[in-house]
ROSETI-936407 format. One line per 8 residues: their letters; for each residue x negated, y negated, z of C-alpha. Coordinates in Angstrom, 1 decimal. Each point is the difference from the previous one (the first is absolute). Last residue first. Example, Ala and Ser with C-alpha at 12.3 -4.5 7.8 and 13.67 -1.06 7.14 Angstrom:
BEGIN
sa) -13.7/1.1/7.1 | 1.4/3.4/0.7 .
***
This chain:
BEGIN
xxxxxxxx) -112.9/-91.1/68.2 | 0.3/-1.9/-3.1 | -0.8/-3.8/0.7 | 3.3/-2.3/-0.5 | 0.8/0.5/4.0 | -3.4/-1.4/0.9 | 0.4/-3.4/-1.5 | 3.3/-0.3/1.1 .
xxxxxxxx) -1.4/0.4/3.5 | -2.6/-2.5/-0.3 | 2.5/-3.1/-1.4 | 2.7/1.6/2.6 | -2.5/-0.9/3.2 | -2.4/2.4/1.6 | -1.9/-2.2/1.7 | -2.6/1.1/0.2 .
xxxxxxxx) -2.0/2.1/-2.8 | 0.0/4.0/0.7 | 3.6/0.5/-1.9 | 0.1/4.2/-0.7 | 2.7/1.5/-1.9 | 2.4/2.6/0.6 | 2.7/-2.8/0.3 | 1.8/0.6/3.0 .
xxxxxxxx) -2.7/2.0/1.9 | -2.9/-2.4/-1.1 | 2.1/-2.5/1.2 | 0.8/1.6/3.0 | -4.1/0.3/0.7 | 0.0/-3.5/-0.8 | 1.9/-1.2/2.1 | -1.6/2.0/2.8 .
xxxxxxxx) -3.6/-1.2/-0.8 | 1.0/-3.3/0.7 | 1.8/0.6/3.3 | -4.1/1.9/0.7 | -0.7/-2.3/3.0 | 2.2/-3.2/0.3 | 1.5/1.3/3.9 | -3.6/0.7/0.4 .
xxxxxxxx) -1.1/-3.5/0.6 | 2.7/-1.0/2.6 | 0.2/3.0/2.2 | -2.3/0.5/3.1 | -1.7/2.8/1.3 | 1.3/0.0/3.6 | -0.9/2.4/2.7 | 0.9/-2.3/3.3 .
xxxxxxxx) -3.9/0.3/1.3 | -2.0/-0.1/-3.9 | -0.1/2.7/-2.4 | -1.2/3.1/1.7 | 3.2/1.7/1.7 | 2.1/-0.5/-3.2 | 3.5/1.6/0.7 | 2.3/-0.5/-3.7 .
xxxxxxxx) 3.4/0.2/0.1 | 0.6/-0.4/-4.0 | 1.4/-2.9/-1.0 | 3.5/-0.6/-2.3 | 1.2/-2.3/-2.5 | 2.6/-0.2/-2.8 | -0.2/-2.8/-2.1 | 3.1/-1.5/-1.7 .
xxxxxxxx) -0.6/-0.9/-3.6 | -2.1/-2.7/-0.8 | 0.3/-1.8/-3.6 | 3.4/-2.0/1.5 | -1.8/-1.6/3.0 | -2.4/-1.7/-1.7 | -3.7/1.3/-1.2 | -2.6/-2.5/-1.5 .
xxxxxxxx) -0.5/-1.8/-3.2 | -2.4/-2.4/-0.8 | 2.0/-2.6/-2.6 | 2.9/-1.4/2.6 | -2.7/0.5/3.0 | -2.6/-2.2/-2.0 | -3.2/0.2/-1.3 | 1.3/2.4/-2.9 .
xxxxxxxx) -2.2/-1.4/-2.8 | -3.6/0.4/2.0 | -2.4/-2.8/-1.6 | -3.4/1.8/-1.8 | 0.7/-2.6/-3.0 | -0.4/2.4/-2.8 | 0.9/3.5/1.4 | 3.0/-1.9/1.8 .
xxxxxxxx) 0.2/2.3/3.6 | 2.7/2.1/1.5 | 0.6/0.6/3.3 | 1.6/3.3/1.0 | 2.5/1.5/2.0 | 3.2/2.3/-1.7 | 0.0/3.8/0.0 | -2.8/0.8/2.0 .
xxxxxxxx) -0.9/-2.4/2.3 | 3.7/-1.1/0.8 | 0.5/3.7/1.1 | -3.2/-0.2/1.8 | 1.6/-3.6/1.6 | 3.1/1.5/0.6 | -1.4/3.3/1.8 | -2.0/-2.1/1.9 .
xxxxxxxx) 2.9/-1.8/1.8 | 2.0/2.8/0.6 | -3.1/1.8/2.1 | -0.2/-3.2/1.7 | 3.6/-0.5/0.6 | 0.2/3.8/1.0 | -2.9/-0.7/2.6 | 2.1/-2.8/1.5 .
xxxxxxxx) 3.4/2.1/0.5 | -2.6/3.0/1.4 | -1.6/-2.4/2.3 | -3.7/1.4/1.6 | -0.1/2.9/-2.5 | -2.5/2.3/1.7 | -2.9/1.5/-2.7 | 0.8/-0.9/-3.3 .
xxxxxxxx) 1.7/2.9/-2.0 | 2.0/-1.3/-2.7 | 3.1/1.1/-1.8 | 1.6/-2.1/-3.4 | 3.3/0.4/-1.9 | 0.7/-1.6/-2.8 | 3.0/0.0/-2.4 | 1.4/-2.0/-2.9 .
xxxxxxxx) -3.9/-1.3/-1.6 | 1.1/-1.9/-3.2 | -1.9/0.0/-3.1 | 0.4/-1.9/-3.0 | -1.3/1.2/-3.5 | 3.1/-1.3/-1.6 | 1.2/2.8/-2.2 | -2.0/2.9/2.3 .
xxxxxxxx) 2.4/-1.4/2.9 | -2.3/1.2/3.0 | 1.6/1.1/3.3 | -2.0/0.7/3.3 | -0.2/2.6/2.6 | -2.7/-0.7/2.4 | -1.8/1.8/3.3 | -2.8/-1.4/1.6 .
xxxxxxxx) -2.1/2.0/2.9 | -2.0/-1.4/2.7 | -3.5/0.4/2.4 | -1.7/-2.6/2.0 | -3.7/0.4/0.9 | -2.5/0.9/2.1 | -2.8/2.2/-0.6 | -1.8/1.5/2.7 .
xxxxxxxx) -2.9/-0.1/2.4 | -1.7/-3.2/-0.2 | 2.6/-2.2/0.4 | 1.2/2.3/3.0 | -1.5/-2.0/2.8 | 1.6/0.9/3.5 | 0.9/-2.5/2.9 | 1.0/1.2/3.4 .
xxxxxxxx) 2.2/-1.9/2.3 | -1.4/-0.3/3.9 | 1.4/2.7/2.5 | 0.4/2.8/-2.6 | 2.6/2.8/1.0 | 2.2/-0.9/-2.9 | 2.9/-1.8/-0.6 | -0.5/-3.5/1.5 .
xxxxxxxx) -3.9/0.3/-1.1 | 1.3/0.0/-3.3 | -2.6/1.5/-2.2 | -1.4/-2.1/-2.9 | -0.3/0.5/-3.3 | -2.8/-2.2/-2.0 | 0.6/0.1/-3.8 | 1.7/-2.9/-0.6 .
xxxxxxxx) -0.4/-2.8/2.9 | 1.6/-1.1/3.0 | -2.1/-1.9/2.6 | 2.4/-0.8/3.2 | 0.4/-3.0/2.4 | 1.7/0.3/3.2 | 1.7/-3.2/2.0 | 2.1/0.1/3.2 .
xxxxxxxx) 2.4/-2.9/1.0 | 1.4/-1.1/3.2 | -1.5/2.4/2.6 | 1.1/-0.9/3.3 | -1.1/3.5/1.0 | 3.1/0.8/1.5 | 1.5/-1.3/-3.4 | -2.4/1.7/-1.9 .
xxxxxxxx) 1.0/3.4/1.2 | 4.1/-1.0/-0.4 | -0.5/-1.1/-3.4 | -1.8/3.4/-1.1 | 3.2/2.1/1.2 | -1.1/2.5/2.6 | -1.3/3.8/0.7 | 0.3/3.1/2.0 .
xxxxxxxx) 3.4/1.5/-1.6 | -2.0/1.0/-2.8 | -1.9/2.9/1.7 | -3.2/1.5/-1.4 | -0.4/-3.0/-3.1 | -0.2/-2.5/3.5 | 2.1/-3.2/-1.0 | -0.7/-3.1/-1.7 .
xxxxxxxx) 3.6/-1.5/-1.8 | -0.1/-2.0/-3.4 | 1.9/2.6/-2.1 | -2.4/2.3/0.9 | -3.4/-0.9/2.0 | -1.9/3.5/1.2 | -2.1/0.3/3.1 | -2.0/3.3/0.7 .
xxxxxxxx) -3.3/-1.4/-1.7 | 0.3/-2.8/1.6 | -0.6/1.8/3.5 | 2.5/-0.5/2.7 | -1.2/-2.4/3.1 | 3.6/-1.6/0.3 | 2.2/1.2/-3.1 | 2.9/-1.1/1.7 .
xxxxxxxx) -1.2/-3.4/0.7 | -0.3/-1.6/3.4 | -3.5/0.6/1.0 | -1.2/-1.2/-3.5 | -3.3/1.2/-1.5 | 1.9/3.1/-2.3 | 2.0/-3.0/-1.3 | -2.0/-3.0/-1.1 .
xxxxxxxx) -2.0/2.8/-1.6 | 2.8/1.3/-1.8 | 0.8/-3.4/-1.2 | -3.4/-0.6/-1.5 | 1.0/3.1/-2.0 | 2.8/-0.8/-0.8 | -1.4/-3.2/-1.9 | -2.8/1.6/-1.4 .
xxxxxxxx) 2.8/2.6/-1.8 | 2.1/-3.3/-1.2 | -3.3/-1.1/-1.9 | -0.8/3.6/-1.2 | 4.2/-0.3/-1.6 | -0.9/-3.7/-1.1 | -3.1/1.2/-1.8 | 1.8/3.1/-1.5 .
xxxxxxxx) 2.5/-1.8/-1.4 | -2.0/-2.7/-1.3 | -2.1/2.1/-2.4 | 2.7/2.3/-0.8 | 2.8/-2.0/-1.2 | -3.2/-2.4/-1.4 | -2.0/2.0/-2.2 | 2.0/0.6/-3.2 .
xxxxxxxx) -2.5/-1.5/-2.1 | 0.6/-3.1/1.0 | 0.7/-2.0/2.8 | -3.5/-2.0/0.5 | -1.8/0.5/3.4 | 1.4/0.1/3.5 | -1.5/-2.4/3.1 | 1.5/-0.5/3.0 .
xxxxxxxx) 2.0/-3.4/0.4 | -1.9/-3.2/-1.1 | 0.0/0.5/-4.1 | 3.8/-0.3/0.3 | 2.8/2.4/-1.7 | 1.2/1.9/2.5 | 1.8/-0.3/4.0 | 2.5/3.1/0.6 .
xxxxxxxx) 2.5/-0.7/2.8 | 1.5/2.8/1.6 | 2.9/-0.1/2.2 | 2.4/0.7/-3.0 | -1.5/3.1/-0.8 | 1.5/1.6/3.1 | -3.2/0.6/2.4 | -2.3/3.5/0.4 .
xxxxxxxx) -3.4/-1.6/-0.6 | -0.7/2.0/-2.8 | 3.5/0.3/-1.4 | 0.4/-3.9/0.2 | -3.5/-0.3/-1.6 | 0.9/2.5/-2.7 | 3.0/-1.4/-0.9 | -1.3/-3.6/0.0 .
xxxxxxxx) -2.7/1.1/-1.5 | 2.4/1.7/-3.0 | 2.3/-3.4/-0.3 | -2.5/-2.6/-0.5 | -2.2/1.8/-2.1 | 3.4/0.5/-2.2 | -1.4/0.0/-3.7 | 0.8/-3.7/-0.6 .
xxxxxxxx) -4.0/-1.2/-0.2 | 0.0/0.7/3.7 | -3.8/-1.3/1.0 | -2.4/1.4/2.9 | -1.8/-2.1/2.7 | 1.1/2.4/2.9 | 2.3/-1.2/3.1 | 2.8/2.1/2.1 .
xxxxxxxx) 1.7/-2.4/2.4 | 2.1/2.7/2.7 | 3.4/-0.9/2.1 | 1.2/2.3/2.8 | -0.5/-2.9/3.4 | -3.4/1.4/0.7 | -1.4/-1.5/-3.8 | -2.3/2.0/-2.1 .
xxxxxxxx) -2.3/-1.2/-2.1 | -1.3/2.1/-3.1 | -2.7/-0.8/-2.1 | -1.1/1.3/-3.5 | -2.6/1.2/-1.8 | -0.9/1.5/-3.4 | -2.8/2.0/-1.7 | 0.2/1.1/-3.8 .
xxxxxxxx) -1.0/4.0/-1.8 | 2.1/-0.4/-2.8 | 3.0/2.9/-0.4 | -0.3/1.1/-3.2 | 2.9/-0.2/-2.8 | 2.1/2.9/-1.5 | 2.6/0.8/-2.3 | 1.2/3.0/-2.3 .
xxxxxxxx) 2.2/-0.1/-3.0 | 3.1/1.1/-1.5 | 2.3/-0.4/-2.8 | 3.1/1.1/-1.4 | 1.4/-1.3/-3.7 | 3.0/-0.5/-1.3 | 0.2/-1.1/-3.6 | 3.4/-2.0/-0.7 .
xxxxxxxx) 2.4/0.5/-2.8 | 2.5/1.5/1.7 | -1.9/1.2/3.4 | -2.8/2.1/-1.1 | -2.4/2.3/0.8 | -2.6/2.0/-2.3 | -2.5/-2.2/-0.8 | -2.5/1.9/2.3 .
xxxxxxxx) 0.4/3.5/0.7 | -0.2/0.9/4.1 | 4.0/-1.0/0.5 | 0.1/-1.5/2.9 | 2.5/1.3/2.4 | -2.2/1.6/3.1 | -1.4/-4.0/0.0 | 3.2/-0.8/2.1 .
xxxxxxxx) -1.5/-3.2/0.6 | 0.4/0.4/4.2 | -1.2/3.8/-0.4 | -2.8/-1.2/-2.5 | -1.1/-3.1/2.7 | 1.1/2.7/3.2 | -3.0/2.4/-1.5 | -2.4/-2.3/-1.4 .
xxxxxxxx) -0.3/-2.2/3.4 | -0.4/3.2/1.4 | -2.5/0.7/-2.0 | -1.8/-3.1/0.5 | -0.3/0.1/3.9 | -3.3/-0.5/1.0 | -1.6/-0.7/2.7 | -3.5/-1.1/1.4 .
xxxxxxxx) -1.3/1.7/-2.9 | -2.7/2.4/0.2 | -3.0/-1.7/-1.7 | -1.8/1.4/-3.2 | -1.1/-3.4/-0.8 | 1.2/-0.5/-3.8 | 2.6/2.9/0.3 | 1.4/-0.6/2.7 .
xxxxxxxx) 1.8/2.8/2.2 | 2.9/2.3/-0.8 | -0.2/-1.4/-3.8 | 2.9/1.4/-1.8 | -0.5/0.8/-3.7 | 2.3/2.5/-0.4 | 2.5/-1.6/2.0 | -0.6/-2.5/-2.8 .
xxxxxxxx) 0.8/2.4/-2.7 | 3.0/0.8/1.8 | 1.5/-3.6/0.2 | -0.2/-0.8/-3.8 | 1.5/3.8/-0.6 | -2.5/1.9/-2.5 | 0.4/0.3/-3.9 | -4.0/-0.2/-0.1 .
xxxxxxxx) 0.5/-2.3/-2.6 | 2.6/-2.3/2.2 | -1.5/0.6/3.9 | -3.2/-1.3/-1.8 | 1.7/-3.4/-1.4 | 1.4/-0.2/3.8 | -3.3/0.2/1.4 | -1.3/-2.7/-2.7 .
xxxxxxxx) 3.0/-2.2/0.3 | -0.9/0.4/4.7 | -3.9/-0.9/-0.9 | 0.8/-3.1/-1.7 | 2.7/-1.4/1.7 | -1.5/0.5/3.5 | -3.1/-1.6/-1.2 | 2.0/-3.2/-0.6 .
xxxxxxxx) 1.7/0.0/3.1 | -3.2/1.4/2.0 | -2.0/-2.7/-1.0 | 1.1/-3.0/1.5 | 3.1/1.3/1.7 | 1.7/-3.1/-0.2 | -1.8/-2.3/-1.6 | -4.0/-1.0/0.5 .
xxxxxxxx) -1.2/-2.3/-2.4 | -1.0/-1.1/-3.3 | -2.4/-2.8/-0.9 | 1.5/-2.2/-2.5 | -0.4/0.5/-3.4 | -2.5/-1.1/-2.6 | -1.1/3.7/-0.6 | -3.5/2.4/2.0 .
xxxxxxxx) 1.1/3.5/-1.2 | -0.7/2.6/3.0 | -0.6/3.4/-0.5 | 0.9/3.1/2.8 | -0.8/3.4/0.3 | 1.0/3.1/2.1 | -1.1/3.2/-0.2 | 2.3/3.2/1.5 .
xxxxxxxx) -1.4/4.0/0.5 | 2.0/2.3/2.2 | 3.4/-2.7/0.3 | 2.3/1.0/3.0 | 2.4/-2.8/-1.0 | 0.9/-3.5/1.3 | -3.2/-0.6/1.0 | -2.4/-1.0/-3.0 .
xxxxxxxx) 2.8/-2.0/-2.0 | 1.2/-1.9/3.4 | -3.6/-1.5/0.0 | -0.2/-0.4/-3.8 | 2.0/-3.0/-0.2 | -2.4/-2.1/2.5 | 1.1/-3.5/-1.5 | -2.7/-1.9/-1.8 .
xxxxxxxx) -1.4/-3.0/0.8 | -3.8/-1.3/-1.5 | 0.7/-3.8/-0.3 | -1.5/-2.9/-1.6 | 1.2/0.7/-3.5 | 3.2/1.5/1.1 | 0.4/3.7/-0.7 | 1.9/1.9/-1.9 .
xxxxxxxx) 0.2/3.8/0.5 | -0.8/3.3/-1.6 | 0.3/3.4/1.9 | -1.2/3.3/-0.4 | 1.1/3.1/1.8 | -1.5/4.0/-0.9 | 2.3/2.5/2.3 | -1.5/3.7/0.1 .
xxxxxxxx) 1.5/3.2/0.6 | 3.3/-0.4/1.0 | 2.3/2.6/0.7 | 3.1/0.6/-2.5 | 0.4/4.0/-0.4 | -1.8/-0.7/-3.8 | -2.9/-1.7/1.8 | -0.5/-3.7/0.5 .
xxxxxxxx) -2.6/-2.5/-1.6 | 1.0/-3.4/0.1 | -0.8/-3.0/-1.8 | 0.8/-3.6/1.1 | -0.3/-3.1/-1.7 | 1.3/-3.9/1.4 | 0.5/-3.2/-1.0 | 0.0/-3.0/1.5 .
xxxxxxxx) 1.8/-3.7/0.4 | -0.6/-0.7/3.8 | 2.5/-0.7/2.4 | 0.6/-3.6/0.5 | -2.4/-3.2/1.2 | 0.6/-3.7/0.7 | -0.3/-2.8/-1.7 | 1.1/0.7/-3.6 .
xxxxxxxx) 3.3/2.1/0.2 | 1.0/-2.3/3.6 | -0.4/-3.2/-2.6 | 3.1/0.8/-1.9 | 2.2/0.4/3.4 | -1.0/-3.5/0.6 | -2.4/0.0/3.0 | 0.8/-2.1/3.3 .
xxxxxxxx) -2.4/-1.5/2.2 | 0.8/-1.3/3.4 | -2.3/-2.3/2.0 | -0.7/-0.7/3.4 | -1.5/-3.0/0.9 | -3.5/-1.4/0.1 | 0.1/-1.3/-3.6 | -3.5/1.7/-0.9 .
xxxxxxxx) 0.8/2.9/2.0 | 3.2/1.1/-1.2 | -0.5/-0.4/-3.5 | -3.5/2.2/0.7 | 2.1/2.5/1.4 | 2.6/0.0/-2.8 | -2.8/0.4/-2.9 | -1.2/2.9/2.5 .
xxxxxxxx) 3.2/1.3/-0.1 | 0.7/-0.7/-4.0 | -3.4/1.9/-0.7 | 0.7/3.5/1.6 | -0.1/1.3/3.5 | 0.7/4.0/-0.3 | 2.8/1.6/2.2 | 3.2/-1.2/-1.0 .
xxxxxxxx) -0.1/-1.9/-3.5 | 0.9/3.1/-2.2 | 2.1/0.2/-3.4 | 2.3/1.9/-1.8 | -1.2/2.9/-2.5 | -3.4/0.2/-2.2 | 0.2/2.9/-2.8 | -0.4/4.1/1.2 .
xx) -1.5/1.3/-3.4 | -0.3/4.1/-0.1 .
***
């Protein structure tokens, strides 16, 4: 299977044209803006490497695996060693009794590739999910059953439980969403007119990266709250979830939070990638509101004029912004009016959030200080999903239109369901884009990329996407991080790929393994006898 470069990356990784910039900057002693042509963004920067992958598996007649054999080939730059992890998703996805991985690097005068969505997984995904679904076919097995087969109730690579997993329920509502019950099991068999209908399906999954975050929170006595962590909102609604989870935290309208990002002074956050943010700053603004109440409860149980006069912390809780005794809620007061008597103005707590590290709410429990757990080293985290595709091929013109899709993930708490959709919308496109349409192109002769431009490289528009249906699965994770949040934006790309051409495959009865799958390939593979 070949996965060819797609789009472009310039977030995370510094490459020449910023330091070119810097240096502009510095010499002339004022700032500086550089500008690429869209020609010189395919030369100086990186893209998702050209590679090519092998696997062989070894299954028994019922449609258990035996043995999985991987081996990859990849370009390299000459100065570089990078290479995206494809195997990683390869080794876990199934319960796999023997499984060897190997990778080869080809040094070529290209640039260095880079880290694109789901480095790794996206690819792998559409290896591992055509070869499943080429089993399912000679073993004359449903797609979805021979995975259930296959289950992996823990990890395979570490032998960790799983801090949760939902995958079969993603498969469950994903075929019951689809209507997958209808699919005729024999491929080349439907039709509409003229057209080839084919069904599809694949699964999907990303890790959750083990990443530390913090965050402040200052609270105000007159009902207004600053919340302040030195994270970035590329567009994906950081904005909007802190400020929901602040306000929820701190028991104010959203309105009468302010949430302060995107300078190197305030708390610090690493990069926004691989889906670690929703969860990452979350969870340090939620420990961050927790220090706060707790502060408060103090102020409290030492006050000769509060309610909760000499109680223990332990038997205060803080809802919706109120302290009161957990025994007897009448006892209790609004948080303004306790700092007011105090002639408090302003109250600060600071929180640590990170991935793996749970942590028990002292407000809801019988713990007077807020206990911190490390799960990292005690299970396997990551996000589980399910892609479902119908799509329509014209075997005159080789074109390929996907008509239905339907996708269900299981990702811990969903912080913004109308955000999480866009996200999950959003990678959908782009796989869809990866494999029927996206790639760069380069003169054999002259080593110059042909379709260095947005009229020549194409990508997805509004009429080759179909409405997607999409749905999450109610997923409790009590190890993940304090507000239970896996994250979204790498897995949303995970396995759309593979799900194409799975319903290819099921259109056409035969098998495309070179993206993208545009008409030149898939004329090709109609005029070979079956």
């Amino acid at each position: 299977m070949q996965v060819h470069r797609r789009g472009l990356r310039g977030k995370a990784w510094v490459w020449p044209h910023a330091v070119l910039a810097c240096l502009a900057a510095k010499a002339v002693g004022r700032p500086v803006k550089l500008v690429l042509t869209r020609p010189q963004n395919f030369t100086g920067m990186g893209h998702r490497e050209e590679q090519q992958q092998t696997l062989r598996l070894g299954a028994t007649k019922e449609g258990k695996l035996l043995s999985l054999l991987y081996d990859k080939t990849a370009t390299a730059s000459p100065w570089d060693d990078y290479t995206e992890t494809n195997s990683r998703i390869i080794g876990m996805l199934y319960q796999l009794p023997t499984y060897e991985a190997t990778y080869h690097l080809t040094k070529a005068n290209v640039m260095t590739s880079t880290s694109m969505r789901a480095p790794g997984d996206m690819p792998g995904s559409f290896a591992i999910e055509c070869a499943m679904d080429d089993l399912a076919a000679q073993l004359d097995l449903d797609p979805i059953q021979v995975r259930l087969l296959n289950y992996a109730d823990k990890d395979p690579d570490t032998g960790q439980p799983w801090s949760s997993k939902s995958l079969k329920q993603c498969y469950a509502r994903g075929a019951e969403l689809f209507g997958w019950n209808k699919r005729n099991p024999k491929a080349g068999q439907t039709r509409q007119g003229k057209l080839l209908v084919g069904y599809g399906m694949a699964t999907a999954s990303y890790p959750v990266h083990n990443s530390q975050g913090n965050a402040r929170v200052r609270l105000y006595a007159d009902g207004h709250a600053v919340v302040q962590a030195g994270a970035t909102d590329l567009g994906t609604g950081t904005y909007t979830i802190i400020t929901q989870v602040a306000a929820d935290a701190l028991g104010l309208a959203p309105d009468k939070v302010r949430f302060e990002l995107g300078d190197t002074n305030l708390p610090s956050t690493p990069v926004s990638g691989g889906s670690n943010a929703a969860g990452r700053v979350s969870s340090s603004v939620y420990v961050a509101a927790q220090d706060l109440w707790q502060k408060l409860i103090k102020v409290a149980v030492m006050d000769a004029k509060s309610p909760l006069f000499r109680a223990k912390p332990a038997d205060v809780a803080v809802i919706q912004g109120r302290l009161h005794l957990k025994a007897d809620p009448s006892k209790g007061e609004a948080f303004g009016e306790l700092m007011k008597r105090g002639n408090m103005t302003d109250l600060e707590g600071d929180g640590v959030g990170r991935y793996g590290s749970s942590y028990e709410d002292p407000l809801a429990t019988a713990n007077a200080e807020p206990t911190k757990k490390d799960h990292a080293a005690e299970h396997s985290m990551h996000a589980f999903g399910a892609h479902f595709c119908e799509v329509q091929v014209d075997p005159d013109l080789g074109t390929v239109r996907v008509t239905r899709w339907v996708g269900v993930h299981a990702a811990g708490r969903i912080l913004n369901p109308k955000t999480a959709r866009s996200q999950i919308i959003g990678g959908g496109i782009m796989g869809i884009g990866a494999a029927l349409m996206e790639q760069t192109v380069r003169d054999p002769h002259l080593a110059r990329y042909t379709n260095a431009s947005l009229a020549d490289y194409h990508v997805p528009v509004n009429a080759d996407i179909p409405d997607m249906t999409v749905e999450f699965i109610d997923e409790h994770d009590p190890y993940i991080n304090a507000m239970g949040v896996k994250g979204i934006g790498e897995i949303a790309i995970v396995g759309v790929a593979a799900a194409v051409s799975n319903a290819i495959f099921h259109a056409t009865g035969r098998r495309l393994r070179d993206l993208p799958m545009s008409p030149n390939k898939v004329l090709a593979a109609l005029r070979v006898p079956a």
